[in-house]
Backbone as CSV, one residue per row, in Angstrom:
resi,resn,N_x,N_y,N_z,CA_x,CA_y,CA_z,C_x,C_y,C_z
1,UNK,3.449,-18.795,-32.359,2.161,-18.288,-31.851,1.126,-18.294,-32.950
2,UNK,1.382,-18.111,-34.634,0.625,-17.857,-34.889,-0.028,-19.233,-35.646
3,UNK,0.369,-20.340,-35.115,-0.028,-21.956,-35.499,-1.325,-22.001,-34.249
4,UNK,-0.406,-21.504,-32.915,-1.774,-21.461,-31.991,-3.284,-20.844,-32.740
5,UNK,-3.736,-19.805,-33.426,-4.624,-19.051,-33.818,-5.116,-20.104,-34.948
6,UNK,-3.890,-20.324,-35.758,-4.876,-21.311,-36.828,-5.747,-22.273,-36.388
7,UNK,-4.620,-23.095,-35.488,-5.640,-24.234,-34.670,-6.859,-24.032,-34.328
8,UNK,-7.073,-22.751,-33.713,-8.760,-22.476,-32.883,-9.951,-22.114,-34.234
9,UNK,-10.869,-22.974,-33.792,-12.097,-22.578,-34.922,-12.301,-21.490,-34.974
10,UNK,-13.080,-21.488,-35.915,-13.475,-20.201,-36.077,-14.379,-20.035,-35.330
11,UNK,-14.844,-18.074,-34.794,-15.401,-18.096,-33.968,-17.140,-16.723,-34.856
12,UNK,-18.035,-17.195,-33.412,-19.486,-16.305,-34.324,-20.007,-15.975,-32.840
13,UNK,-20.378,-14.662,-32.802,-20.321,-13.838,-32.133,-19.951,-12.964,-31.337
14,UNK,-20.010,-11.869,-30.840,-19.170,-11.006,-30.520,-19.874,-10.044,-29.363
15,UNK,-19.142,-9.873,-27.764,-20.151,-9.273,-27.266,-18.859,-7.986,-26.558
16,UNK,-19.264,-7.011,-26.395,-18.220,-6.014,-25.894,-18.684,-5.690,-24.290
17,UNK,-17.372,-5.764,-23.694,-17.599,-5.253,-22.018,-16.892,-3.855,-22.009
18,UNK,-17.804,-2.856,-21.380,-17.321,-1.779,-20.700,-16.554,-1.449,-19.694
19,UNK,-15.470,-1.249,-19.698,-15.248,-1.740,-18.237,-14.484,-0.851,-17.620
20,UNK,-14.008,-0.522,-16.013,-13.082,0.529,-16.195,-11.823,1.077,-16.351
21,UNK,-11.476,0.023,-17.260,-9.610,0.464,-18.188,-10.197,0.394,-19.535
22,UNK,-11.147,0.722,-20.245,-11.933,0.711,-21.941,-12.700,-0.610,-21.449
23,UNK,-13.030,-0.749,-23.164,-13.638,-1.753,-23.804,-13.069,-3.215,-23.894
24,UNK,-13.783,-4.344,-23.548,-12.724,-5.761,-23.681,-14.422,-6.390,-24.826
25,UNK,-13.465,-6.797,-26.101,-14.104,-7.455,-27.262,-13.731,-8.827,-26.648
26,UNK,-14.961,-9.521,-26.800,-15.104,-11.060,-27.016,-15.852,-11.691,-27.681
27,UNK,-14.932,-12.546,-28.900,-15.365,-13.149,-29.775,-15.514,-14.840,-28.998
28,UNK,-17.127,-15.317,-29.613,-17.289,-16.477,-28.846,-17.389,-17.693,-29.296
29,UNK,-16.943,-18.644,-29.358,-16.948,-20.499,-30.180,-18.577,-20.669,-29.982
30,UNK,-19.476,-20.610,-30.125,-20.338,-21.486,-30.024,-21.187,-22.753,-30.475
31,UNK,-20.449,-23.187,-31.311,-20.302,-24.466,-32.149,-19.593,-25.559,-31.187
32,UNK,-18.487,-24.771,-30.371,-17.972,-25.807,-29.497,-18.096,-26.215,-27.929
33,UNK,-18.947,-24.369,-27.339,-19.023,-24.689,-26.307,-20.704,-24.079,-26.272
34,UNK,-21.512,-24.432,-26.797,-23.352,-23.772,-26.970,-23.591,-23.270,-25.214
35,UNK,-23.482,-23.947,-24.825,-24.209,-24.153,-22.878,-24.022,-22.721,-22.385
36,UNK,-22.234,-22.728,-22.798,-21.823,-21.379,-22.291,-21.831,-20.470,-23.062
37,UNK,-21.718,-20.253,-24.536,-21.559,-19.208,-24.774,-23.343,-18.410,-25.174
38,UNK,-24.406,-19.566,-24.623,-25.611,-19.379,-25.004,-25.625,-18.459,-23.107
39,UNK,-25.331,-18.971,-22.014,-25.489,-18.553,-20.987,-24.750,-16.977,-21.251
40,UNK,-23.576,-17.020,-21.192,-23.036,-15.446,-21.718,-23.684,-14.655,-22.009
41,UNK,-24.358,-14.596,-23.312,-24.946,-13.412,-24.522,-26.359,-13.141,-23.576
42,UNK,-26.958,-14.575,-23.022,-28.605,-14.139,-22.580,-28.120,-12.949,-21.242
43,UNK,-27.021,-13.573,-20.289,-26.562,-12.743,-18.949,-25.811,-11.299,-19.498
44,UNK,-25.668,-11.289,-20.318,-24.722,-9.930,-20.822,-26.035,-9.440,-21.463
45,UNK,-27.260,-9.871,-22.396,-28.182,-9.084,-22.826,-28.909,-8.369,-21.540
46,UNK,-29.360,-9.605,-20.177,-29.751,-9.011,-18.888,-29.382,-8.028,-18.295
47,UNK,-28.155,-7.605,-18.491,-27.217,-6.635,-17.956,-26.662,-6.959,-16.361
48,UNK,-26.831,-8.632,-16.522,-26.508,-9.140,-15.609,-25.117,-8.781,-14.909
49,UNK,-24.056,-8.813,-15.602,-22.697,-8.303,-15.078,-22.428,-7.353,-14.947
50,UNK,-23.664,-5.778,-15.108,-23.492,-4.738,-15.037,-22.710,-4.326,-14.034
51,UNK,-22.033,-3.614,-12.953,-21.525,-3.017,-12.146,-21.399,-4.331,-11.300
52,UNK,-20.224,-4.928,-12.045,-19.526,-6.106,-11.035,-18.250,-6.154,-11.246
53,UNK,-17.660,-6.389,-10.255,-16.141,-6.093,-9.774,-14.977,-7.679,-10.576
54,UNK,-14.068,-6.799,-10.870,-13.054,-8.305,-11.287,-12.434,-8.872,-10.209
55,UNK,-13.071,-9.531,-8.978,-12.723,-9.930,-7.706,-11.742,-10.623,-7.330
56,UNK,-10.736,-11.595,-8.483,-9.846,-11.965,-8.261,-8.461,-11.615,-9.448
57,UNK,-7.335,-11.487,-8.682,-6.242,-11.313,-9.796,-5.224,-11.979,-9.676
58,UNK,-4.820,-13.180,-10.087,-3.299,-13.882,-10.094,-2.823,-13.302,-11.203
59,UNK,-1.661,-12.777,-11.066,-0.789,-12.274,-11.961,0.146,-13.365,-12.793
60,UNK,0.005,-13.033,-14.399,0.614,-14.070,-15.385,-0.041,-15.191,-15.073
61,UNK,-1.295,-15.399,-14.596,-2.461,-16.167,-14.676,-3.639,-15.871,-15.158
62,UNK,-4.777,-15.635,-14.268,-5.777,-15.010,-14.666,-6.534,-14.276,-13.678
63,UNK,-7.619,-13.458,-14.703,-8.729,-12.039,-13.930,-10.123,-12.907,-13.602
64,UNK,-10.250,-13.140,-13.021,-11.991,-13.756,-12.910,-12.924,-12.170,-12.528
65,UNK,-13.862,-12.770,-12.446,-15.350,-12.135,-12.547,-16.474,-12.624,-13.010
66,UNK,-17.550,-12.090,-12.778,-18.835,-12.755,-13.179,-19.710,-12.849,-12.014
67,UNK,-19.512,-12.577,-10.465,-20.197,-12.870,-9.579,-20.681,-11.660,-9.364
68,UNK,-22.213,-11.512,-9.179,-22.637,-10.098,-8.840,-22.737,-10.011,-7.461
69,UNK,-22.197,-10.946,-6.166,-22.275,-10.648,-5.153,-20.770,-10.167,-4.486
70,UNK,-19.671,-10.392,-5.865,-18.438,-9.575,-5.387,-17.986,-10.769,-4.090
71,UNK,-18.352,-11.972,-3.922,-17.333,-12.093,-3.355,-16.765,-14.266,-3.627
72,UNK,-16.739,-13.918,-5.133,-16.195,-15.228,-5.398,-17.330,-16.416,-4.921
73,UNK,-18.422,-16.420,-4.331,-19.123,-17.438,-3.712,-20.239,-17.317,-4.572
74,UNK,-20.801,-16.431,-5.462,-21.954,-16.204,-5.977,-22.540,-16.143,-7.712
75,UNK,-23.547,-16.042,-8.247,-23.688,-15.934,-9.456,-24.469,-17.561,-9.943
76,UNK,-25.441,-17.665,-10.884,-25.839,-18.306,-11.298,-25.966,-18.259,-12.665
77,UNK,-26.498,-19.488,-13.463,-26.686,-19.368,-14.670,-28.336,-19.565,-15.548
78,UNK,-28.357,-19.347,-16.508,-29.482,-18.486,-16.933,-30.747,-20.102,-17.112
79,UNK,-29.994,-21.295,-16.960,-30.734,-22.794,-16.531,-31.017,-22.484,-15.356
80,UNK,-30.704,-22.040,-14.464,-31.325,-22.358,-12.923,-30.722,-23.315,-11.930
81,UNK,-29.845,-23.507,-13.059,-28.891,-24.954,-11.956,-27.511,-24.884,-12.734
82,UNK,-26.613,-25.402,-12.105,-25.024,-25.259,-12.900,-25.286,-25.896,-14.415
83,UNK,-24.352,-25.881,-15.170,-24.773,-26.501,-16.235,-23.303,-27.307,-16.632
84,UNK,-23.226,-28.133,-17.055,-22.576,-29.127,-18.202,-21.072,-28.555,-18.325
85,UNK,-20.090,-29.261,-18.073,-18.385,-28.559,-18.968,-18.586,-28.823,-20.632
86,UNK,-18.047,-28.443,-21.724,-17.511,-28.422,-22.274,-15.807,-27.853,-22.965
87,UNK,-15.901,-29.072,-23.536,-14.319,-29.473,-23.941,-14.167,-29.804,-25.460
88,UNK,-13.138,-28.979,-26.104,-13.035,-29.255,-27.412,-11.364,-29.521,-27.933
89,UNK,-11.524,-30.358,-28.538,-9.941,-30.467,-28.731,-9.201,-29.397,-29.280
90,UNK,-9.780,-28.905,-30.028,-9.203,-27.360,-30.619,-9.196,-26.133,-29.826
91,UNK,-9.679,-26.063,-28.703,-9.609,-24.688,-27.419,-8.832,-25.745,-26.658
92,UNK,-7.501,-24.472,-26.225,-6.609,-24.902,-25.574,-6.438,-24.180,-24.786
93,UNK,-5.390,-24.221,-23.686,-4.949,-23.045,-22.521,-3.559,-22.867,-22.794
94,UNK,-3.536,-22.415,-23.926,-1.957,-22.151,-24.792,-1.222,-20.539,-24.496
95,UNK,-2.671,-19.673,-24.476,-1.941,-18.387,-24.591,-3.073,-17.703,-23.345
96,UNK,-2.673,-15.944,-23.658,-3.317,-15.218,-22.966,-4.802,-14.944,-23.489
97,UNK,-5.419,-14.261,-22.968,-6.648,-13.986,-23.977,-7.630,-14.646,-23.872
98,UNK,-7.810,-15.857,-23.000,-8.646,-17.119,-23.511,-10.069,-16.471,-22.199
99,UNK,-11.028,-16.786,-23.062,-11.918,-16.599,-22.021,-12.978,-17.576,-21.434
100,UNK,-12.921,-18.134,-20.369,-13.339,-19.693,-19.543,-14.310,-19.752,-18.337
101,UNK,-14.930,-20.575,-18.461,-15.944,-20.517,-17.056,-15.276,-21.083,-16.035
102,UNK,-15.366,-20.221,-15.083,-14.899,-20.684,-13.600,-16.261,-21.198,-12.991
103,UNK,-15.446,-22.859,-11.696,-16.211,-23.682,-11.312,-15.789,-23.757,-10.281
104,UNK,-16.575,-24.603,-9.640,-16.390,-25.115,-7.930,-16.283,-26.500,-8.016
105,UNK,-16.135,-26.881,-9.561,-15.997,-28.810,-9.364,-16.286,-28.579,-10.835
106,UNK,-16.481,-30.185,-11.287,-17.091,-31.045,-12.215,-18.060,-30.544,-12.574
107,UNK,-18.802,-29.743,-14.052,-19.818,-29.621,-14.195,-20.989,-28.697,-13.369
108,UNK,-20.340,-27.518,-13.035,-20.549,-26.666,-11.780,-20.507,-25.060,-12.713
109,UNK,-20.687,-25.056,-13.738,-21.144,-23.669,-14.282,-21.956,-22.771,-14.086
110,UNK,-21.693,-21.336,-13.632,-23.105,-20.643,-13.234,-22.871,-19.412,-13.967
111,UNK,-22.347,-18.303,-13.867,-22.127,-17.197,-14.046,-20.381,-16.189,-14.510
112,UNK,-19.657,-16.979,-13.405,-18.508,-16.962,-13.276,-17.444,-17.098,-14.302
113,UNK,-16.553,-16.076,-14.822,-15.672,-16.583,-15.995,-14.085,-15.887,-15.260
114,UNK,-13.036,-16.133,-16.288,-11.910,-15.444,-16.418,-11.296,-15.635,-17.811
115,UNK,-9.842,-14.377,-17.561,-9.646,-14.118,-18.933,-7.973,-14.844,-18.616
116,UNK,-7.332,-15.574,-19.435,-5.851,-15.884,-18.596,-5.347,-15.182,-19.496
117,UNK,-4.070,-15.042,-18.606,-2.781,-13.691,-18.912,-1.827,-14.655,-19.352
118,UNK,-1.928,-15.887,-19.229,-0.846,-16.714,-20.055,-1.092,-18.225,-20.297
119,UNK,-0.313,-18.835,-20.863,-0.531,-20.242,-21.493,-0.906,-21.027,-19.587
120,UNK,-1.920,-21.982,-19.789,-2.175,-22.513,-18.177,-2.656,-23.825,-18.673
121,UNK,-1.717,-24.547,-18.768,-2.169,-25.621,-19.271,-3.106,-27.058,-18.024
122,UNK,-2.363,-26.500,-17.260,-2.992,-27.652,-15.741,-4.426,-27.445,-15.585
123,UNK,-4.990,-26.291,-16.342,-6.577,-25.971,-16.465,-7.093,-26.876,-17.804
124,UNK,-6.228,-27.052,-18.649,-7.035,-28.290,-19.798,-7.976,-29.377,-19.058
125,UNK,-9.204,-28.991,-19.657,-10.443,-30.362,-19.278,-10.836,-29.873,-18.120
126,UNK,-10.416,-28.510,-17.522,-11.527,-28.490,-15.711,-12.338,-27.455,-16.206
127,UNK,-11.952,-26.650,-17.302,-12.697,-25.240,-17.599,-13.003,-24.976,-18.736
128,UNK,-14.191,-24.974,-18.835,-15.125,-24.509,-19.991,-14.131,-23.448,-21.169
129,UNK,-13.408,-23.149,-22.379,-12.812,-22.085,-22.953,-14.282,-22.175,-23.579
130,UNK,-15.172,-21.085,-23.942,-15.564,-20.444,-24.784,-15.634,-19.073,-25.728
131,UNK,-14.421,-18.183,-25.379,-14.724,-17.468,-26.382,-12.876,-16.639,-25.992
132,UNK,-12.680,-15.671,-26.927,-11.536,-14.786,-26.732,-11.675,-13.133,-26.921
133,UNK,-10.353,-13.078,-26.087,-10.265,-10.872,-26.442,-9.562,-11.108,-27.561
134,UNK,-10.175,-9.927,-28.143,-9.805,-10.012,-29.706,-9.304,-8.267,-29.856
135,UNK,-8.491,-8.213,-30.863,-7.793,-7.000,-31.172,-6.671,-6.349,-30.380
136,UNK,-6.889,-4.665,-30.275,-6.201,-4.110,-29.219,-6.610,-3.613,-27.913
137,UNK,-8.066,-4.672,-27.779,-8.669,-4.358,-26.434,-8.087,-5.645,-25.567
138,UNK,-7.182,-6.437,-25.616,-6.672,-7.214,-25.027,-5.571,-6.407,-24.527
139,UNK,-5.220,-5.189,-24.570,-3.987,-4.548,-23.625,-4.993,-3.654,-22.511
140,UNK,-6.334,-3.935,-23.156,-7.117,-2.858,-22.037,-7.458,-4.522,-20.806
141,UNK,-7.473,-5.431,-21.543,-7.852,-6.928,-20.559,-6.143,-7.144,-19.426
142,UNK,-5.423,-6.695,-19.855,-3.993,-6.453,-19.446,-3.939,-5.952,-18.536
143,UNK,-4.773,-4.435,-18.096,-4.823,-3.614,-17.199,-5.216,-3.946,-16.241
144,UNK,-6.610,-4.709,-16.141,-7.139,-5.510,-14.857,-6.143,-5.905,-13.933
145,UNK,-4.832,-6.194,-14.568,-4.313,-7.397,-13.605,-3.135,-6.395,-12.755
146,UNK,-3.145,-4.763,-13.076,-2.747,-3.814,-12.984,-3.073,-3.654,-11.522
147,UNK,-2.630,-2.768,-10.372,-2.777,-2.430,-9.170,-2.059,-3.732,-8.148
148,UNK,-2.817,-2.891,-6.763,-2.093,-3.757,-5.518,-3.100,-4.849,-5.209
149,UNK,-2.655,-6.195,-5.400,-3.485,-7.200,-5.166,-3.034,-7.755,-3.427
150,UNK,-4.168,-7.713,-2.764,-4.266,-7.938,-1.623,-4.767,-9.237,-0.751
151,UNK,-5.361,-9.756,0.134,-5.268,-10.756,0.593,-6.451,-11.560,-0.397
152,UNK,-5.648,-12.993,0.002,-6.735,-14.087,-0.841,-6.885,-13.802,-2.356
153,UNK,-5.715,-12.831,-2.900,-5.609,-12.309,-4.109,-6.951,-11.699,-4.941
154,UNK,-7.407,-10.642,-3.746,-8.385,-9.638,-4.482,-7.322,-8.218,-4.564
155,UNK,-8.379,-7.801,-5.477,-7.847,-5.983,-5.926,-7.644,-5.372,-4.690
156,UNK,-7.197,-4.702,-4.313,-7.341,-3.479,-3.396,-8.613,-2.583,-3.937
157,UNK,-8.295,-2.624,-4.862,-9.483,-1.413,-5.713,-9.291,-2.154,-7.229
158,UNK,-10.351,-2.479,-6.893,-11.164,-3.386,-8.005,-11.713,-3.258,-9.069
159,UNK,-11.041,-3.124,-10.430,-11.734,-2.629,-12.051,-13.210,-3.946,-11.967
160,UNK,-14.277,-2.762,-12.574,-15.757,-3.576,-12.916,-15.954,-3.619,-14.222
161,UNK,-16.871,-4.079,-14.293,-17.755,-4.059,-15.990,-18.713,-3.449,-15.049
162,UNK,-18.855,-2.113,-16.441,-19.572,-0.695,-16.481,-21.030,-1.474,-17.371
163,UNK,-21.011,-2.161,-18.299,-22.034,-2.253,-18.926,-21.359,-3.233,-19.709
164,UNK,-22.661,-4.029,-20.794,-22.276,-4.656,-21.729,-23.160,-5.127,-22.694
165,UNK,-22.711,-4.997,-24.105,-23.273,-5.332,-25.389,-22.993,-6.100,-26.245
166,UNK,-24.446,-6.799,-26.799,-24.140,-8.052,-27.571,-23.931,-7.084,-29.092
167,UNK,-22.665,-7.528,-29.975,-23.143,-6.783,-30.764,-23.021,-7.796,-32.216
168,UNK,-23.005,-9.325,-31.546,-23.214,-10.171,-32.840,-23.979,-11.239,-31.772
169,UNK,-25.045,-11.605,-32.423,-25.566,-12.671,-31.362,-25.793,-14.222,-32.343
170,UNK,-25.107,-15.362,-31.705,-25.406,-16.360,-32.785,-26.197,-17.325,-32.212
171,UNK,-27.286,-16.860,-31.562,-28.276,-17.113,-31.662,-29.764,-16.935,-32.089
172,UNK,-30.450,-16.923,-32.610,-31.571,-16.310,-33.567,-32.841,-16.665,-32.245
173,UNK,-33.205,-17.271,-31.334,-34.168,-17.513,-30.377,-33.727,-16.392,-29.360
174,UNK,-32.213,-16.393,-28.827,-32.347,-14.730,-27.981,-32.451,-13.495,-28.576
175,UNK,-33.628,-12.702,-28.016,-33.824,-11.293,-28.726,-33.205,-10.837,-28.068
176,UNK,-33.251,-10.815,-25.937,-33.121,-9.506,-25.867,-33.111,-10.468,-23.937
177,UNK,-33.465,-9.057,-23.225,-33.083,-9.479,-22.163,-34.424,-10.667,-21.898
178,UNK,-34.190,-11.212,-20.768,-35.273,-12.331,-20.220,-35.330,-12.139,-18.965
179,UNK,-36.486,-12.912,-18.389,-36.393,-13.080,-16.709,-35.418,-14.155,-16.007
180,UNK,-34.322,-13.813,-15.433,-33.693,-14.680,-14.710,-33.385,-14.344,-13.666
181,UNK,-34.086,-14.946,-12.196,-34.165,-14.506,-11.186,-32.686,-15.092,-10.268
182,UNK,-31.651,-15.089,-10.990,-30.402,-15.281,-10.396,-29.687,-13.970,-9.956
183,UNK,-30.076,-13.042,-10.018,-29.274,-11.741,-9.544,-28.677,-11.975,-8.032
184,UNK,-27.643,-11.643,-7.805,-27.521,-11.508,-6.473,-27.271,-12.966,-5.333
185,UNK,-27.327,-14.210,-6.370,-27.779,-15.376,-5.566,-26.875,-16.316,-5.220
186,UNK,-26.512,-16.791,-4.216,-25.572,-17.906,-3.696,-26.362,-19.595,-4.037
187,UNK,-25.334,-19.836,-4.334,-25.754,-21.100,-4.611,-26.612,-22.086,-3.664
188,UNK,-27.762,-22.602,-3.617,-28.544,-23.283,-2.496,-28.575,-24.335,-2.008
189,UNK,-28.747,-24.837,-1.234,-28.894,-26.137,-0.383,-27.920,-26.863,-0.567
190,UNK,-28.001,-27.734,-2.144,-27.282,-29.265,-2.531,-25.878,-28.442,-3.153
191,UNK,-26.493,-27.252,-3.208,-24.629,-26.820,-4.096,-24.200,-25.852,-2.969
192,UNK,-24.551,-25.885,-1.590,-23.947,-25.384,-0.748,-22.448,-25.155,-0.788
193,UNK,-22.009,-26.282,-1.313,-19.997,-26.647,-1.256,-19.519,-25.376,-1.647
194,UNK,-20.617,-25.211,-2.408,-20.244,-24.360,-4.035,-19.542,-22.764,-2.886
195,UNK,-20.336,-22.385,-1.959,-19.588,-21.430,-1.092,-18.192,-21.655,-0.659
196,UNK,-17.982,-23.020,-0.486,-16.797,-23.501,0.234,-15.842,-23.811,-0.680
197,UNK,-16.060,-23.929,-2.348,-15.436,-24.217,-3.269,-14.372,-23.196,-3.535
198,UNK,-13.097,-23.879,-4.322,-12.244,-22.353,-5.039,-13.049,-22.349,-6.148
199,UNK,-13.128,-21.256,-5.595,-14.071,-20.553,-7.440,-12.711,-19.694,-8.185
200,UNK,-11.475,-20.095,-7.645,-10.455,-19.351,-8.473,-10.686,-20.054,-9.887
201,UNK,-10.546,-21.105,-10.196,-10.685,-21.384,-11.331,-11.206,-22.730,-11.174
202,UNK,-12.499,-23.172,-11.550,-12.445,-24.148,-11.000,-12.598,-25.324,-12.429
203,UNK,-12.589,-26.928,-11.630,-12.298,-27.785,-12.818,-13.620,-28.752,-13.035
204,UNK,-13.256,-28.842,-14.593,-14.064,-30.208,-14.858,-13.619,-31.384,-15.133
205,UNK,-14.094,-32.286,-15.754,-13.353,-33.567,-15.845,-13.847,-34.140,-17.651
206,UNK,-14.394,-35.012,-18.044,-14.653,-35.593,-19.000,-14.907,-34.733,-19.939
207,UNK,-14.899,-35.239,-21.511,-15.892,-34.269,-22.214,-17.047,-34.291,-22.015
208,UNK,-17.854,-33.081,-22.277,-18.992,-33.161,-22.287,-20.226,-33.381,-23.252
209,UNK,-21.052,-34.130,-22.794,-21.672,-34.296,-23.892,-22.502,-33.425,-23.567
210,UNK,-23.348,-32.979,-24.935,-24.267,-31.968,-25.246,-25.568,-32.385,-24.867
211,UNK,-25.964,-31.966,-23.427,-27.259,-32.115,-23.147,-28.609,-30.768,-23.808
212,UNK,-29.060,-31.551,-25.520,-29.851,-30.489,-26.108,-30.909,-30.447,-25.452
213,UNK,-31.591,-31.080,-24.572,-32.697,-31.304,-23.769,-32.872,-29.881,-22.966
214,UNK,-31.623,-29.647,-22.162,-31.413,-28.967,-21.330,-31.347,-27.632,-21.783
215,UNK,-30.831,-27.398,-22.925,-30.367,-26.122,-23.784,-31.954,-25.651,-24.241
216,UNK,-32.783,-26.689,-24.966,-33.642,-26.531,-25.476,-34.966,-25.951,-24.717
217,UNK,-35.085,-26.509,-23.669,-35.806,-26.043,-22.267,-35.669,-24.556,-22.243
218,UNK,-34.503,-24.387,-21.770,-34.287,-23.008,-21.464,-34.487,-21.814,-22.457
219,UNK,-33.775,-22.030,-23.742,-34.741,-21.753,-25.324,-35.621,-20.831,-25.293
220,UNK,-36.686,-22.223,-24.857,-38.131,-21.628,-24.831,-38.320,-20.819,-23.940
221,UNK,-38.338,-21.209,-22.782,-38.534,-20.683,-21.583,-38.262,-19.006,-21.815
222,UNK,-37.436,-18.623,-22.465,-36.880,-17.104,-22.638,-37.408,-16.495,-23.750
223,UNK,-37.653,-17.332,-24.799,-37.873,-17.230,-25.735,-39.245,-16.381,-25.580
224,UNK,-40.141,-17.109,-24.605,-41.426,-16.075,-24.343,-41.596,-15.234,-23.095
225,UNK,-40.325,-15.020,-22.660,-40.379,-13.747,-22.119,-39.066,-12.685,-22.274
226,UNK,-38.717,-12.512,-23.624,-37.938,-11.693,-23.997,-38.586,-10.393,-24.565
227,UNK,-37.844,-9.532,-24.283,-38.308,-7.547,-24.383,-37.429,-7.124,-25.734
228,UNK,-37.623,-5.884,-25.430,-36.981,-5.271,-26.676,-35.513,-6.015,-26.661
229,UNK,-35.172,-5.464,-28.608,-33.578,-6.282,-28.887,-33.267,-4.926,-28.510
230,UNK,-31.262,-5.830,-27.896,-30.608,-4.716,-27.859,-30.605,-3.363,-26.644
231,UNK,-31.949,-4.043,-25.892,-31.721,-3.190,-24.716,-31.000,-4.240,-23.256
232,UNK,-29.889,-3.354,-22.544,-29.330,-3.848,-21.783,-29.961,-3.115,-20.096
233,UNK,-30.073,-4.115,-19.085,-30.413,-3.892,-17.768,-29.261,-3.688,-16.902
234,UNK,-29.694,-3.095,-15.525,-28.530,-3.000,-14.786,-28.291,-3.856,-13.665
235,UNK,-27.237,-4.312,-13.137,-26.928,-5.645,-12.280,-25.980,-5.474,-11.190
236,UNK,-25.802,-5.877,-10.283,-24.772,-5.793,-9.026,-23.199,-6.174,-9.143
237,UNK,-22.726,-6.756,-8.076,-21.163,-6.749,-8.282,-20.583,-8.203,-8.762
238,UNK,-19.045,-7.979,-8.277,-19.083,-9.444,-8.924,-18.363,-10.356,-7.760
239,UNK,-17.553,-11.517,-8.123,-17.026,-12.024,-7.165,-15.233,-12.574,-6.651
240,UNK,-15.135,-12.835,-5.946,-13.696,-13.667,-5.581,-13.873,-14.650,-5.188
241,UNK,-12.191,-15.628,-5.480,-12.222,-16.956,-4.745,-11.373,-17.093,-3.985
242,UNK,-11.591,-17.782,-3.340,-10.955,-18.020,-2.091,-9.376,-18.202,-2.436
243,UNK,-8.906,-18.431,-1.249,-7.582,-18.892,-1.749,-7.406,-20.511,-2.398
244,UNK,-6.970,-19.996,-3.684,-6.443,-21.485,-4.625,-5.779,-21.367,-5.118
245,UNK,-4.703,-21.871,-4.902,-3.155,-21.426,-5.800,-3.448,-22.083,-6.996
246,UNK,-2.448,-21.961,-7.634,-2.184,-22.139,-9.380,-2.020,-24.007,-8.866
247,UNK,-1.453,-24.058,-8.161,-1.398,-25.654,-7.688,-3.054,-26.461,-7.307
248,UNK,-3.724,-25.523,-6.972,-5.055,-26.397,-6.530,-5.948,-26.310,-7.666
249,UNK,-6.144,-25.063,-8.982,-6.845,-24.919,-9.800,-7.173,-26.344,-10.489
């Protein structure tokens, strides 16, 4: 196990979730995966994931969350449109801990992540890894997967993120929260599928290349309408996916 840890880069930044079994620390790659772990820190400064539910639980798999409409179909990202996979040869789906964007396809990123409870390797190349639980708040990430999981593999009673704080940001252009009018939002028209998609975990395909165009846009765009540092907003629930076995992920 501990050849797995050497392998993974090193990681720069650090954002903490509140949640209700403690605190879950996540340290984030952003050297390897920018798209996402730049979408993360701006939606966690928003207080975008505030009071949203961990809507799905496969056990000795993984916890998703991230949808503030709580029901696996919802959540966007801080571009306005899905964004880009990234893939690095050094993030693997080796162990527990790993923390990944969940998709509805190819290049289908919005909001949506999970944490896996064990090595999942059939997810290499469909899912974004950007960042990990770090310390002894990974037995509080443990707990999630705790209780009676019920149909289409939601909670019965569902642990949320209470709140959340950036408390290393490696980015120097985000101060603070921004306007992103994704709260609450199902995906529209052309990404309709995206309702019909498993958002249990969903996949990508190729590496990705780094669209800076796209990153850079958005940048700005926030860049001049960001508020105080360090203050966090409050946000709705989160989501589930449909039924997708460990075979369809």
């Amino acid at each position: 196990m501990s050849n797995i840890y050497i392998q993974e880069p090193r990681t720069n930044g650090k954002v903490v979730l509140e949640t209700t079994v403690g605190e879950i620390e996540v340290e984030l790659w952003p050297n390897e995966a920018p798209k996402a772990c730049r979408n993360f820190v701006q939606l966690c400064y928003n207080g975008y994931y505030n009071n949203t539910i961990f809507h799905r639980v496969v056990r000795d798999f993984i916890i998703q969350g991230g949808d503030p409409t709580g029901t696996g179909h919802g959540g966007q990202s801080i571009y306005g449109q899905p964004f880009k996979d990234e893939f690095h040869s050094r993030l693997r789906f080796v162990r527990r801990g790993l923390v990944a964007m969940a998709n509805g396809g190819r290049d289908d990123n919005g909001s949506q992540f999970f944490f896996t409870l064990a090595a999942c390797p059939e997810l290499q190349n469909k899912h974004t890894i950007f960042g990990k639980v770090v310390g002894n708040t990974v037995f509080n990430m443990l707990k999630l997967a705790e209780g009676l999981i019920g149909h289409d593999e939601r909670p019965t009673y569902p642990h949320k993120i209470k709140s959340t704080a950036v408390l290393l940001n490696p980015f120097p252009d985000i101060v603070g929260p921004a306007d992103v009018s994704t709260k609450d939002s199902v995906p529209e028209a052309k990404n309709k599928v995206t309702v019909k998609k498993n958002f249990k975990l969903l996949s990508f395909g190729d590496e990705a290349e780094e669209d800076e165009e796209e990153t850079n846009v958005a940048a700005k765009e926030y860049r001049g309408k960001s508020k105080s540092s360090h203050d966090l907003a409050n946000d709705p629930n989160l989501s589930s996916l449909p039924e997708i076995g460990r075979a369809h992920v």
